[in-house]
N, C-alpha and C positions, 0 to 999 in steps of 0.2 A: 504493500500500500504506500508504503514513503516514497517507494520508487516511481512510484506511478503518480505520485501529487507532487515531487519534484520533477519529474520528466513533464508534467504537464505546464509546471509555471515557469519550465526554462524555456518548451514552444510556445510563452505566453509571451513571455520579454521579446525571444525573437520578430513574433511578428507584429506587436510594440512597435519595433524598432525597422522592421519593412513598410511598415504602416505608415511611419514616416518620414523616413527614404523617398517610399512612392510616391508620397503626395507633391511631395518638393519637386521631385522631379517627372511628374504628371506621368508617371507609369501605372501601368493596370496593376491593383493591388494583390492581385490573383498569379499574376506572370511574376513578380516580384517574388511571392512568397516562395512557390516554385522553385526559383532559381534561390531561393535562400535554403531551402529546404537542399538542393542539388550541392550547393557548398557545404554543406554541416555534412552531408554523407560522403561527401570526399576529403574533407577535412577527421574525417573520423571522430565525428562529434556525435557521441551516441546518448539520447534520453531515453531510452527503455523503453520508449513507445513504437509499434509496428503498425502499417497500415495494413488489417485485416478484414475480413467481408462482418466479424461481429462489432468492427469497432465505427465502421463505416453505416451498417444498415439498423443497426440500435442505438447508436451514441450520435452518429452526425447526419442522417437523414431525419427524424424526426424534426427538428427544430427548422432546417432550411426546408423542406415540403411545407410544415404546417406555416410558419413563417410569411412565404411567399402568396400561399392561398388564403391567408387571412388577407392579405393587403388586394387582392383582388374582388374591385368590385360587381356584384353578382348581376346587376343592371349591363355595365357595358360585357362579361363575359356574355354573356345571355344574346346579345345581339349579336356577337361574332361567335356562338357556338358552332352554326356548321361549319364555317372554316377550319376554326379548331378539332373538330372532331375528327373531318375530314385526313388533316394531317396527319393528328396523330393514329388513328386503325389503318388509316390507308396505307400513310405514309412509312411506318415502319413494317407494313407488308412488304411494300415496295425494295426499303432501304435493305432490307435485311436477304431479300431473293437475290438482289444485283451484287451484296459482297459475297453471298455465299458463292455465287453460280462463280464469279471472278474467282476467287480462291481457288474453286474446283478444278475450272477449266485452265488458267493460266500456271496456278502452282501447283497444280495435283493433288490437294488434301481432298481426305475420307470427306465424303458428304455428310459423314455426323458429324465429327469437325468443323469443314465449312458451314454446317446450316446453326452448329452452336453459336460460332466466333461471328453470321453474319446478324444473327436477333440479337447477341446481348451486345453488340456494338451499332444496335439501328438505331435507339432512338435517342433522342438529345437530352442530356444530361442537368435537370435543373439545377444542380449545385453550379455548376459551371455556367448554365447560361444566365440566372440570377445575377451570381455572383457580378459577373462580365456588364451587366447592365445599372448596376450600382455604383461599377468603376466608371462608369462613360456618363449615366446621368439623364440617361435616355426616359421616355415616360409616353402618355400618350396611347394609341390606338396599338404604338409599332412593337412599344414594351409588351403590353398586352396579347399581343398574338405571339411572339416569343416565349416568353414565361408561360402562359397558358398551354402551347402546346407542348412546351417539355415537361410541364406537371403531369399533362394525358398519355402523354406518351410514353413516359417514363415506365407508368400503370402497363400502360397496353403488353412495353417491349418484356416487362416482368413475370408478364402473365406466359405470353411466347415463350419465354426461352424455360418456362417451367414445363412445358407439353413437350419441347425440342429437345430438352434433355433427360425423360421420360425415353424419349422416343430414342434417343441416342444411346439410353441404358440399356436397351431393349426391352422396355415396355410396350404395353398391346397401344396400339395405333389405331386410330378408324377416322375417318372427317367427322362422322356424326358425334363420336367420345370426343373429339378436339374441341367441335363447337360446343357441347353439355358446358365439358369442362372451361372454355374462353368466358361463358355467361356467367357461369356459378360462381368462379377465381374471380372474375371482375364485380359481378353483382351482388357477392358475398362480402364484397372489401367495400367496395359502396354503401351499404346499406347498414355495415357496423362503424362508419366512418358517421354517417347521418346522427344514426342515432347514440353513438358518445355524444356529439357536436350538440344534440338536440336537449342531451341530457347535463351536460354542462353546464348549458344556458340556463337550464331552467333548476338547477343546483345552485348556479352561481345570483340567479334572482332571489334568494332564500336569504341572503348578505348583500351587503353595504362596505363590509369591509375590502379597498381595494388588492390588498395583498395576497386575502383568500380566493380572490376571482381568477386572480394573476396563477396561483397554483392550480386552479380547477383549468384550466386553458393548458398546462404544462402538464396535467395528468391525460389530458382529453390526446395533446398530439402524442406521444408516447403510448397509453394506454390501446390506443385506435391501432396502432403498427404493432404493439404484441398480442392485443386480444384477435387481431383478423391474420395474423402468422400460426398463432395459437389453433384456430379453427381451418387453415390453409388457405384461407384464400390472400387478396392482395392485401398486404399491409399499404403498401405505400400506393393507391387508391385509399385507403381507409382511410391515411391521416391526411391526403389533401383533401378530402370531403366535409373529414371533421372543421380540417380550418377551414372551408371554404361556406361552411355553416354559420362556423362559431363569426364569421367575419361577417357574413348578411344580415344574422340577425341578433348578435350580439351586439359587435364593435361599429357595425354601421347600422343597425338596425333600429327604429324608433323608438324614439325615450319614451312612448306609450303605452310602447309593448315590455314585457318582463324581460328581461334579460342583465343586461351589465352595467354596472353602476355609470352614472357620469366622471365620479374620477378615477372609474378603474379603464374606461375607454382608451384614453392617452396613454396611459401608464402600460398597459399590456403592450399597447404597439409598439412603444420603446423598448420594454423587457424581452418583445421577441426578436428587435434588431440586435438590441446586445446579442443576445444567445446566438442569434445566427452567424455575427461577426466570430463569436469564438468556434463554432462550429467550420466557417469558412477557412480562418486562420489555420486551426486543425489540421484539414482535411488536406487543405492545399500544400502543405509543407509537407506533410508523410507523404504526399502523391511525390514532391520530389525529392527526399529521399530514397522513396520505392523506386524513381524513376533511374536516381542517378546508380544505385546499386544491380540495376539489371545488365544482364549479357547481351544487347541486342545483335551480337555478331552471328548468336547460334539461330537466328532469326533467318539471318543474309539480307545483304543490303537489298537485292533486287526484289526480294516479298515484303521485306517492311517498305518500302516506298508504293510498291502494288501495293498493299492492302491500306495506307494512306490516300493512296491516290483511289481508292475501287468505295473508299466509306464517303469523298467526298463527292463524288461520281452516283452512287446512292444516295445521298443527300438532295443534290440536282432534280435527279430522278423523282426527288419527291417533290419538290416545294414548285418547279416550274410547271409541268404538267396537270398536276393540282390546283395550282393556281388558276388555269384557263378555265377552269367548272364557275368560278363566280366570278370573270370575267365583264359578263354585261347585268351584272346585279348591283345592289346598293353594298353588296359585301364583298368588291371586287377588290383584289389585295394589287397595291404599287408595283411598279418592275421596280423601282429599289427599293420597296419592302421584300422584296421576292430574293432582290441579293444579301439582304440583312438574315433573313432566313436561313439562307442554304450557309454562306461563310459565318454564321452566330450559331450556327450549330452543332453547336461545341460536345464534344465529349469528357465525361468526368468520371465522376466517383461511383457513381450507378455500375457503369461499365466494369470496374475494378472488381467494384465489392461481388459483381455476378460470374466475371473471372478469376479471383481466389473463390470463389465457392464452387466453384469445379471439382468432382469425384475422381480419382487418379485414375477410375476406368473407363476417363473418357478419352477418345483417341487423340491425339497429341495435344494432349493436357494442358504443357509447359510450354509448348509454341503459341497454342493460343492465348497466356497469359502472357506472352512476352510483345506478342503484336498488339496485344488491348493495350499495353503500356504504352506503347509506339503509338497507337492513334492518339490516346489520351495526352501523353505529351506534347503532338504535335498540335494538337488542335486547343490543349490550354496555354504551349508558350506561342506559339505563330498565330494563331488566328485571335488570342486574345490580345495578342499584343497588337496586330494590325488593323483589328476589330475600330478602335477608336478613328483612324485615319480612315477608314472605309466610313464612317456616318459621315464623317463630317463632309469628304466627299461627295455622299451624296444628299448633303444638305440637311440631315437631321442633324438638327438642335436642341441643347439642353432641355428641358420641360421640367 
């Protein structure tokens, strides 16, 4: 335990002190950490802490999912839901067929391989795309379709690669068992996400006290991701449903109706920035430690650039074509909302935490955790770092 609350407040000083680095020198606070994270591992600075799939999918997704779906309001999601939806079931069908088929066909991996390594690296990563949107200051229509669809997507690509790797264990397979199970994992994590969120509210209407509102909000995101893990199905659908509750009709919700005190409104929305700034700090520093400690040579140069180059390719794939469906409608999305999309679509911690949770008998285990790293790096220090000069580019402005 000492080791673990001094390894925590050494990665707390550290990124303290990125934090302020970046700002001075208007660098994305995400890339920053990264590369601070990548020095302490080459420097052989070790805090006891590792980045694992339980310290990632229990300790630092709760807080950045519930976090972000609190702050989103349920009025303007609502008007741009098919878009979002769109993206996210379609899009990570799409994403995930084009890297796998590319792996299959250009580098020869097992199609359980390929179809693992192409769902858990489809869909966009909200720790990462969050994050990346906080640094730049972005807000608006364009924030909202970003964030939104990597909270869905997130759900969708979770639910995928739980049937893909069934399937790759050699479990029984059928389309009709696929689809039971897509409805159930997804409509199961939903609807225990609801009702924490629902029971919160109306928990937290019982007090006036704002501190105890503040903890019923931090039992609700937490609680929603173990109780809907607990029963199988999506946790992390659970807990953006919960925040995405607790946010409409608690924290935005009418002073008429029961729910959340007036001074515990404000107050929560700040306690879950803190939380998610440490949760970000975290996450982002072990990704570069984990990063800079990997062998990417037993990868080979020519597959980790193919499988870089085939996720951004899938990515494409999703957001342009897609895009054409609501074209001549009121919910037609910009061609440079369309390039904000495809380059903001960032890969993170999602992807990690789904590639260390790999079975050793899945077929090349340790390549495909070594390529997830490869995208995840490329796409948290390159595209977040160029991310900012891309808006401004094209004319998105702070909001």
């Amino acid at each position: 335990m000492d080791v673990l609350i001094a390894g925590s407040l050494g990665l707390l000083i550290v990124a303290i002190l990125v934090a302020i680095v970046a700002r001075r020198l208007a660098l994305p606070y995400t890339v920053g950490l990264v590369a601070a994270g990548a020095g302490l591992a080459l420097s052989r600075i070790d805090f006891g802490i590792a980045l694992t799939h339980d310290i990632i999918f229990e300790l630092i997704l709760p807080p950045l999912l519930f976090e972000a779906a609190l702050n989103i309001h349920w009025h303007e999601l609502r008007r741009d839901l098919a878009p979002v939806l769109v993206l996210s079931i379609f899009g990570v069908a799409i994403s995930a067929a084009i890297v796998a088929a590319g792996m299959a066909w250009l580098f020869a991996w097992p199609i359980a391989a390929a179809l693992v390594f192409g769902v858990l690296i489809a869909a966009t990563d909200p720790v990462a795309v969050i994050a990346m949107f906080k640094d730049t200051g972005i807000g608006g229509r364009l924030r909202l379709l970003v964030e939104s669809e990597s909270l869905f997507n997130d759900g969708v690509a979770a639910v995928l690669f739980g049937l893909i790797l069934s399937w790759a264990a050699g479990g029984a397979w059928s389309s009709s068992n696929a689809a039971l199970s897509l409805v159930t994992v997804s409509g199961g994590g939903i609807a225990i996400g609801a009702a924490i969120g629902v029971a919160g509210i109306f928990l937290a209407g019982r007090t006036k006290d704002h501190l105890t509102e503040a903890a019923i909000t931090l039992v609700a995101a937490y609680g929603a991701l173990l109780l809907a893990e607990h029963f199988h199905v999506s946790g992390v659908l659970a807990t953006v449903t919960a925040g995405l509750v607790t946010g409409s009709m608690g924290v935005r919700g009418a002073q008429s109706r029961p729910g959340l005190s007036d001074a515990a409104r404000d107050f929560i929305l700040e306690f879950w920035e803190f939380a998610a700034f440490l949760a970000n700090s975290l996450v982002f520093l072990l990704i570069g430690v984990a990063v800079a400690r990997i062998d990417f040579r037993a990868l080979g140069a020519i597959a980790l650039v193919g499988a870089i180059l085939l996720v951004l390719l899938g990515r494409a794939a999703t957001v342009y074509p897609l895009s054409l469906l609501f074209r001549r409608s009121r919910l037609a999305i910009g061609r440079g909302e369309q390039h904000v999309l495809w380059w903001g679509g960032l890969r993170g911690a999602l992807a990690l935490a789904l590639a260390l949770a790999l079975p050793d008998a899945i077929p090349m285990r340790d390549t495909i955790v070594i390529a997830t790293f490869a995208v995840v790096g490329f796409s948290v220090v390159i595209q977040g770092l160029t991310m900012p000069w891309l808006l401004k580019r094209l004319g998105f402005s702070r909001v």
